[in-house]
Chimera marker file (.cmm) of the C-alpha trace (Angstrom):
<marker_set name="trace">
<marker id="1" x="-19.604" y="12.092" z="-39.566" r="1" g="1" b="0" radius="0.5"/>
<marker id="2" x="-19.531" y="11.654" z="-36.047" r="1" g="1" b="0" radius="0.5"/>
<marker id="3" x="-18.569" y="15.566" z="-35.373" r="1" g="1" b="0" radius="0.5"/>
<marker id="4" x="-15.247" y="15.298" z="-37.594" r="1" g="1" b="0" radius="0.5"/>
<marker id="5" x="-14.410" y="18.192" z="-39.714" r="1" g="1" b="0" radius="0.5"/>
<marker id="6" x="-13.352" y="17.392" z="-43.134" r="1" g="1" b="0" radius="0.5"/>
<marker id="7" x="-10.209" y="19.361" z="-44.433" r="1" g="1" b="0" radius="0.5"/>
<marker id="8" x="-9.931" y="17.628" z="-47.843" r="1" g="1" b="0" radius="0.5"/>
<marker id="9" x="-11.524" y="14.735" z="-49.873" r="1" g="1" b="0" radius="0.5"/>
<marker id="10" x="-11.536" y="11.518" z="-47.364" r="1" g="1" b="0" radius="0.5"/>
<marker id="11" x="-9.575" y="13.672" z="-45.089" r="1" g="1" b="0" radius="0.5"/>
<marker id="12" x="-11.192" y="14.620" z="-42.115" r="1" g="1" b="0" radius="0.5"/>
<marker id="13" x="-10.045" y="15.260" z="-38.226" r="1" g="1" b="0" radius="0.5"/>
<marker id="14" x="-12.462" y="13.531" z="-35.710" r="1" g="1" b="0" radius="0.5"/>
<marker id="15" x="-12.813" y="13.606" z="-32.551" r="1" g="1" b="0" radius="0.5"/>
<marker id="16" x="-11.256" y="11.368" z="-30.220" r="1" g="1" b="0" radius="0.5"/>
<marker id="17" x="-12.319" y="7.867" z="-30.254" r="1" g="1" b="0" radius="0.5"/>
<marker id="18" x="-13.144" y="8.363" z="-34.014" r="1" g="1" b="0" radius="0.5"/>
<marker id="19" x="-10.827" y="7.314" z="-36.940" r="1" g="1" b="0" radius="0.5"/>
<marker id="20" x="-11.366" y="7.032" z="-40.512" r="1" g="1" b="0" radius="0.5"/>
<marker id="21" x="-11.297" y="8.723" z="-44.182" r="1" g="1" b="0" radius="0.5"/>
<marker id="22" x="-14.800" y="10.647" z="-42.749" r="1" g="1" b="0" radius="0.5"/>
<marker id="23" x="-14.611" y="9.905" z="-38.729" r="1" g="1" b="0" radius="0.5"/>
<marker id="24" x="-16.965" y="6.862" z="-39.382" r="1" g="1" b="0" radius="0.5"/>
<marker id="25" x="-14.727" y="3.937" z="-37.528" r="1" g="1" b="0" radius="0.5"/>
<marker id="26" x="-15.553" y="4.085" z="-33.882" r="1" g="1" b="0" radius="0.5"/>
<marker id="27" x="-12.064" y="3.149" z="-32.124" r="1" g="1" b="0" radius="0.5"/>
<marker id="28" x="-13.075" y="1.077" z="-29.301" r="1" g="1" b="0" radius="0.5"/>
<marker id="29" x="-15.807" y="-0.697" z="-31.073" r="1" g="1" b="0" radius="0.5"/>
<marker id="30" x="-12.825" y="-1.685" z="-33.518" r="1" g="1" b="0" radius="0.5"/>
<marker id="31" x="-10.623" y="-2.419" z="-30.495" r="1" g="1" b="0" radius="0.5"/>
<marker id="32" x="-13.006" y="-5.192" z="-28.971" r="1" g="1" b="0" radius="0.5"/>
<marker id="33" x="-14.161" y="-6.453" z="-32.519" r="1" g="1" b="0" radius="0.5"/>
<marker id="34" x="-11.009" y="-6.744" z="-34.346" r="1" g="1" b="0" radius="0.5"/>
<marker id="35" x="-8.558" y="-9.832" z="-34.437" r="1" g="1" b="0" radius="0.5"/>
<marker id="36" x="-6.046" y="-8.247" z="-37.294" r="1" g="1" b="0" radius="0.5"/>
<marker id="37" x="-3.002" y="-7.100" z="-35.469" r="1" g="1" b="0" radius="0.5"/>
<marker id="38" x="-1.726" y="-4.353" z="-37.595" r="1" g="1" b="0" radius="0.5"/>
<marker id="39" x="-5.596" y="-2.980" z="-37.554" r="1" g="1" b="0" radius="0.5"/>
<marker id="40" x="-5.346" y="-2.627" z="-33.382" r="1" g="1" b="0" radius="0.5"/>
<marker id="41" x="-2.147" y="-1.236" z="-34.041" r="1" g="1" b="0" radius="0.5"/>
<marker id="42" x="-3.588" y="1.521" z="-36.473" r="1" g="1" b="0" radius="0.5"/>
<marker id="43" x="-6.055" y="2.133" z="-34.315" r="1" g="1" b="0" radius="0.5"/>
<marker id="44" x="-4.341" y="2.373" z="-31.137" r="1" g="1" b="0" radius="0.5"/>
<marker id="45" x="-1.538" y="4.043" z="-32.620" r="1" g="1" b="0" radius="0.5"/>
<marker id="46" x="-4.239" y="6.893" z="-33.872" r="1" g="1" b="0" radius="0.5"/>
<marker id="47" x="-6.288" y="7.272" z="-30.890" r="1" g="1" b="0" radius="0.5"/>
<marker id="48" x="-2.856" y="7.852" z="-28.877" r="1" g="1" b="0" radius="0.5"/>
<marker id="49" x="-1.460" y="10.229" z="-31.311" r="1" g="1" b="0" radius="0.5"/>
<marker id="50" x="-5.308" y="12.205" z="-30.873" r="1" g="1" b="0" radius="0.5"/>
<marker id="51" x="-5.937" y="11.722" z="-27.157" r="1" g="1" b="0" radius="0.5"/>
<marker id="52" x="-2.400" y="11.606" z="-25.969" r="1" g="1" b="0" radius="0.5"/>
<marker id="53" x="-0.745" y="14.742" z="-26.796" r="1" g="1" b="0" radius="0.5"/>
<marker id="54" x="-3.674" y="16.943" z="-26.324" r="1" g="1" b="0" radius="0.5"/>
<marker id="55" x="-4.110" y="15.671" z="-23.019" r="1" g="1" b="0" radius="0.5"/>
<marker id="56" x="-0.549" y="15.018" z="-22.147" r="1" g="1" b="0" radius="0.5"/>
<marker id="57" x="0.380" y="18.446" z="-20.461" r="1" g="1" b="0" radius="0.5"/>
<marker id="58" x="-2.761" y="17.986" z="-18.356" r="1" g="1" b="0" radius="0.5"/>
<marker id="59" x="-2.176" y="14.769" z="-17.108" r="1" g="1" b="0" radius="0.5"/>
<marker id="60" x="1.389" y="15.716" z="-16.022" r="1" g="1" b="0" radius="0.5"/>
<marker id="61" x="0.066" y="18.859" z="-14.224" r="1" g="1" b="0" radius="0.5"/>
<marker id="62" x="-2.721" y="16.181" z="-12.502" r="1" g="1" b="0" radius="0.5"/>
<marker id="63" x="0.170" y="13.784" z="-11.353" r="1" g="1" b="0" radius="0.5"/>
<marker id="64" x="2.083" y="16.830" z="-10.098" r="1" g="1" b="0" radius="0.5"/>
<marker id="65" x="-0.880" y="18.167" z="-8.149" r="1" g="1" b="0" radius="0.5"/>
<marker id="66" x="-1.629" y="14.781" z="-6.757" r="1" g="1" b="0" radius="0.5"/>
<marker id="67" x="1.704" y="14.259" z="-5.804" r="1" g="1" b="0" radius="0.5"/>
<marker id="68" x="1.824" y="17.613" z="-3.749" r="1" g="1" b="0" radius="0.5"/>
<marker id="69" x="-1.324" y="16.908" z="-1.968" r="1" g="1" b="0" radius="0.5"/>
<marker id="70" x="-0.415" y="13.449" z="-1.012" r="1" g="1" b="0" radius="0.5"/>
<marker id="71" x="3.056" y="15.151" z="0.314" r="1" g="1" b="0" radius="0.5"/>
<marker id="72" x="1.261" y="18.084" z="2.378" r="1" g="1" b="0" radius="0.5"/>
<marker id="73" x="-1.331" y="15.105" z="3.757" r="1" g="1" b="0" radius="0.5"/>
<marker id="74" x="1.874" y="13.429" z="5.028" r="1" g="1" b="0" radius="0.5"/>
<marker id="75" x="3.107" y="16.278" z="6.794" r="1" g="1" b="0" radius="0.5"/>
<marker id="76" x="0.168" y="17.200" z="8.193" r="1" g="1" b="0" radius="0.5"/>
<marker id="77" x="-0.237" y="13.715" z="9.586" r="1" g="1" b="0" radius="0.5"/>
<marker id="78" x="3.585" y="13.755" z="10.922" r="1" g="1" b="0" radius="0.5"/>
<marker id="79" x="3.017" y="17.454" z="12.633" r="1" g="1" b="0" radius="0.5"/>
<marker id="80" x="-0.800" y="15.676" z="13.913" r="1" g="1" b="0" radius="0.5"/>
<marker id="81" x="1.644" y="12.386" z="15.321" r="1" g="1" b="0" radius="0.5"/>
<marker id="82" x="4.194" y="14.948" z="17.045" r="1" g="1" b="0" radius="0.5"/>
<marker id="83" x="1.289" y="16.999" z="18.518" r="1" g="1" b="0" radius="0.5"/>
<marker id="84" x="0.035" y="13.980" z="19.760" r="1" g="1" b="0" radius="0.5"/>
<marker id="85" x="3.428" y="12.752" z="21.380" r="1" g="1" b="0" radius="0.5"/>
<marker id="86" x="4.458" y="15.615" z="22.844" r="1" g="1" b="0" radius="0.5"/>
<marker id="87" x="1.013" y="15.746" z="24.519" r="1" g="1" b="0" radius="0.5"/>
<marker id="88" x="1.205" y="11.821" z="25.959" r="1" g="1" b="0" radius="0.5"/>
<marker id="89" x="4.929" y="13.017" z="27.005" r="1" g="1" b="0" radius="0.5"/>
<marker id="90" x="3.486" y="16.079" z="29.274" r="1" g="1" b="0" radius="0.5"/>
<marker id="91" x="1.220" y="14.513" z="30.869" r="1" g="1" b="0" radius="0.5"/>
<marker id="92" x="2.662" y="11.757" z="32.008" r="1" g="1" b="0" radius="0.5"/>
<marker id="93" x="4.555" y="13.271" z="33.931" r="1" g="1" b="0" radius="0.5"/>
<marker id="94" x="1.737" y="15.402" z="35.974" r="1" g="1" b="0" radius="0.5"/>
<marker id="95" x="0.627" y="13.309" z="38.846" r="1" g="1" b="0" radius="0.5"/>
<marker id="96" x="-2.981" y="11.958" z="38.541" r="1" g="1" b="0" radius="0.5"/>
<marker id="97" x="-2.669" y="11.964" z="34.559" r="1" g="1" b="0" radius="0.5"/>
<marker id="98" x="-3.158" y="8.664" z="34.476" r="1" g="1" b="0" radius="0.5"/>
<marker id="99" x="-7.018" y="8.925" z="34.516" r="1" g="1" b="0" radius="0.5"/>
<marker id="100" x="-6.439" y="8.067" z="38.220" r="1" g="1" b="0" radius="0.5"/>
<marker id="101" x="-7.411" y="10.910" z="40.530" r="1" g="1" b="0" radius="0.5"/>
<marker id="102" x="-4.263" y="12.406" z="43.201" r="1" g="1" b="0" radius="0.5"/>
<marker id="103" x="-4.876" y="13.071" z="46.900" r="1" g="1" b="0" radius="0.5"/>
<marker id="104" x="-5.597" y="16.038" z="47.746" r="1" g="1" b="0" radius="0.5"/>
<marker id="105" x="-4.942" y="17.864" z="50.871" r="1" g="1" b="0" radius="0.5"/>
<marker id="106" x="-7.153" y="20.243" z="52.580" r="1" g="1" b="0" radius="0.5"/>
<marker id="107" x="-5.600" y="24.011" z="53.742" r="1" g="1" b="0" radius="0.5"/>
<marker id="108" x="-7.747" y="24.778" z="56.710" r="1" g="1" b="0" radius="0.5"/>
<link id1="1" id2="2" r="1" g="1" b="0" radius="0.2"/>
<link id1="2" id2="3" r="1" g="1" b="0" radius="0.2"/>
<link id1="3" id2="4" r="1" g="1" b="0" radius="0.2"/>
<link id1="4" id2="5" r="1" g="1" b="0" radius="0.2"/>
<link id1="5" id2="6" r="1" g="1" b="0" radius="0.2"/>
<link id1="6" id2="7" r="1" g="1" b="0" radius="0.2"/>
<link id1="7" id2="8" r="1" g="1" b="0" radius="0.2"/>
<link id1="8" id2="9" r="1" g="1" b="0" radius="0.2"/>
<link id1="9" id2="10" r="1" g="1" b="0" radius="0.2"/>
<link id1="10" id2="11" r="1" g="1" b="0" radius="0.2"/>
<link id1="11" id2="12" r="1" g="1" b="0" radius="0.2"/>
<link id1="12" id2="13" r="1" g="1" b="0" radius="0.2"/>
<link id1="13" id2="14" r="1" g="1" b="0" radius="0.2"/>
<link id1="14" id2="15" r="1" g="1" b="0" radius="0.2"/>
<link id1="15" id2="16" r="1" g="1" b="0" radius="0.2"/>
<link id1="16" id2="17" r="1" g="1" b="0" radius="0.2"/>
<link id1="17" id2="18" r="1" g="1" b="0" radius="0.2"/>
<link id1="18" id2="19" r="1" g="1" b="0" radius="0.2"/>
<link id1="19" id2="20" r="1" g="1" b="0" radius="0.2"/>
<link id1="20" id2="21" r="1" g="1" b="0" radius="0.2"/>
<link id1="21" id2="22" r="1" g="1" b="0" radius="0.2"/>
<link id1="22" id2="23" r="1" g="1" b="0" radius="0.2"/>
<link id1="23" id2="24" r="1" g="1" b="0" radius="0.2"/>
<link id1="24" id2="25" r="1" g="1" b="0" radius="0.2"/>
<link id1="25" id2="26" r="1" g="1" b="0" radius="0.2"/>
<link id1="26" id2="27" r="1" g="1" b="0" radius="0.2"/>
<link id1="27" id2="28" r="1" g="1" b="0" radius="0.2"/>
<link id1="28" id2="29" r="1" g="1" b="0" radius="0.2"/>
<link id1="29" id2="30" r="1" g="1" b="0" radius="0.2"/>
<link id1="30" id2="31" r="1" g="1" b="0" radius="0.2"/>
<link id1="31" id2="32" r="1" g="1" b="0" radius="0.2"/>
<link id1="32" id2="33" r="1" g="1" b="0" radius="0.2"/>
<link id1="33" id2="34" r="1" g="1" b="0" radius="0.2"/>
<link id1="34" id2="35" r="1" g="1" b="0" radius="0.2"/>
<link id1="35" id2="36" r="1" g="1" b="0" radius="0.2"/>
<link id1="36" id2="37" r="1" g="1" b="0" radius="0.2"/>
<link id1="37" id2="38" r="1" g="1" b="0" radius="0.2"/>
<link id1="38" id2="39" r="1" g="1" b="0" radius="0.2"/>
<link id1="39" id2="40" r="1" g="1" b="0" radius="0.2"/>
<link id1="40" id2="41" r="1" g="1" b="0" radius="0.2"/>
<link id1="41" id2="42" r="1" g="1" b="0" radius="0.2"/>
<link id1="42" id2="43" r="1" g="1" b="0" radius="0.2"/>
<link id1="43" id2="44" r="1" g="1" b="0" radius="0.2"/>
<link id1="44" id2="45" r="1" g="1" b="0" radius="0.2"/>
<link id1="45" id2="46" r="1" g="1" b="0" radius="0.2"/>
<link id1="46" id2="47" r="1" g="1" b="0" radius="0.2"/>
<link id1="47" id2="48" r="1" g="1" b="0" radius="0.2"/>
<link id1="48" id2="49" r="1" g="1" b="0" radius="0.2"/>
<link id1="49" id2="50" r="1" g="1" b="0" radius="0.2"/>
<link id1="50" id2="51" r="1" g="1" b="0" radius="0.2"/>
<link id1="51" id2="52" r="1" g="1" b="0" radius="0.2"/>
<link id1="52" id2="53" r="1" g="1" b="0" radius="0.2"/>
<link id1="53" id2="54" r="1" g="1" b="0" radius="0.2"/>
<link id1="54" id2="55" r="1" g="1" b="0" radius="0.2"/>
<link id1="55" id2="56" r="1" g="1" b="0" radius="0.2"/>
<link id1="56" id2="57" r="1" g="1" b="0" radius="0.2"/>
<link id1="57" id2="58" r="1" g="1" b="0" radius="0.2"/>
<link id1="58" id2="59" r="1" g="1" b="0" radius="0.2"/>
<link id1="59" id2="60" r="1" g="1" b="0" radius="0.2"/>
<link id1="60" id2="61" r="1" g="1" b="0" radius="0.2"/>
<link id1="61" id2="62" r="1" g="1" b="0" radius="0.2"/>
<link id1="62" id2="63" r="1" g="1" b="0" radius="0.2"/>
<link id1="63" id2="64" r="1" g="1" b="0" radius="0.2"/>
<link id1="64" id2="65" r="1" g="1" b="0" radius="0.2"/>
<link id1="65" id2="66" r="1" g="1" b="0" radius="0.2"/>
<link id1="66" id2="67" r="1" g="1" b="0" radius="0.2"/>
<link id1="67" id2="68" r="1" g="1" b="0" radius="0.2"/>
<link id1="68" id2="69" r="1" g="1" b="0" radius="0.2"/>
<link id1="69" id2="70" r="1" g="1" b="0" radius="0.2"/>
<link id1="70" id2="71" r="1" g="1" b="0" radius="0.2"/>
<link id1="71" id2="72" r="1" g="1" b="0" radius="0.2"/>
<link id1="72" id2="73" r="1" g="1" b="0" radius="0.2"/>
<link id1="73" id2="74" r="1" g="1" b="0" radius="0.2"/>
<link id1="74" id2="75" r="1" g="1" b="0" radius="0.2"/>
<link id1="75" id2="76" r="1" g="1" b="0" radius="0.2"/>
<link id1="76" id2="77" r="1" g="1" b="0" radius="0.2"/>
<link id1="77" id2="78" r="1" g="1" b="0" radius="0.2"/>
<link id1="78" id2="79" r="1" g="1" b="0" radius="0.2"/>
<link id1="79" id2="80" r="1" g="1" b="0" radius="0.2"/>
<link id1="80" id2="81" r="1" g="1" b="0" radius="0.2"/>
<link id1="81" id2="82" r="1" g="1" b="0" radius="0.2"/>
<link id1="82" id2="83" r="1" g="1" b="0" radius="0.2"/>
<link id1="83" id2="84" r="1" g="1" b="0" radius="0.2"/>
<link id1="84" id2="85" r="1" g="1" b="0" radius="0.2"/>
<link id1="85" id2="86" r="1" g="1" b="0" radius="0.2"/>
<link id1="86" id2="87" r="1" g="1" b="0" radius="0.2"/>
<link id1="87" id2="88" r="1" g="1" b="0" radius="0.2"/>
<link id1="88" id2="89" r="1" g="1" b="0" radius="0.2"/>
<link id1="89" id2="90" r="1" g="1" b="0" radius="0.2"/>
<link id1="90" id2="91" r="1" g="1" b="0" radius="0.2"/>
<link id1="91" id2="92" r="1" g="1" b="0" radius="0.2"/>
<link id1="92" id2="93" r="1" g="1" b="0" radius="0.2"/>
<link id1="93" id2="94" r="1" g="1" b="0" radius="0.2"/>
<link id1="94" id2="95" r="1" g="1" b="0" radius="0.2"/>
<link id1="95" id2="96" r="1" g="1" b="0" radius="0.2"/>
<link id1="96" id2="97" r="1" g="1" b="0" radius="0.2"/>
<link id1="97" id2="98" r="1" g="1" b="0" radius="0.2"/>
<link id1="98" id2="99" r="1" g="1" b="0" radius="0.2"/>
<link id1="99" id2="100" r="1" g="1" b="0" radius="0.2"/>
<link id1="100" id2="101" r="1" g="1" b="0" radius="0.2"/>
<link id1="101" id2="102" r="1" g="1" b="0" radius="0.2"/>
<link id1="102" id2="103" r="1" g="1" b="0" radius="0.2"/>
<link id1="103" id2="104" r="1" g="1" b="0" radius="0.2"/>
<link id1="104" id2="105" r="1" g="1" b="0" radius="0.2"/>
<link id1="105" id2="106" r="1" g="1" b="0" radius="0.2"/>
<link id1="106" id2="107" r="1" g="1" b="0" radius="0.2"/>
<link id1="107" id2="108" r="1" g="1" b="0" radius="0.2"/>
</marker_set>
């Protein structure tokens, strides 16, 4: 039921958000609906021990991917700041670089 596979009498492997002797208990739907405690536990306990380590590798390759974009995105912004610096810096010193224009005297 529900795309499980069953490997034995009322023994089945479902897919994720599915638990149950044949996959028929849909884990979220049991999450908002039930008030037992030790059901949610079940439940959550199963889903995490479905989802989690299948995915687990991936989400720690995702984090590490992240992690070096966000760190090339600040260097790129510090090397785009220095640019910029060094640029106000030079001309600043050049007369007329301040947007006013210099004198300028004729060679006859």
């Amino acid at each position: 039921m529900n795309g499980g596979v069953c490997i034995a009498p009322n023994k089945c492997r479902c897919k994720p958000g599915y638990v149950g002797n044949s996959c028929h208990k849909d884990v979220a739907l049991m999450m908002v609906e039930s008030m037992d405690p030790p059901q949610l536990q079940y439940y959550w306990t199963t889903f995490r021990q479905e989802t989690g380590e299948k995915y687990k590798d991936l989400f720690i390759k995702s984090i590490e991917q992240q992690n070096k974009q966000a760190q090339e995105y600040v260097i790129a912004i510090v090397i785009a700041s220095s640019i910029s610096e060094a640029k106000r810096a030079n001309t600043t010193d050049i007369p007329g670089s301040d947007g006013v224009p210099s004198e300028r005297t004729e060679v006859s």
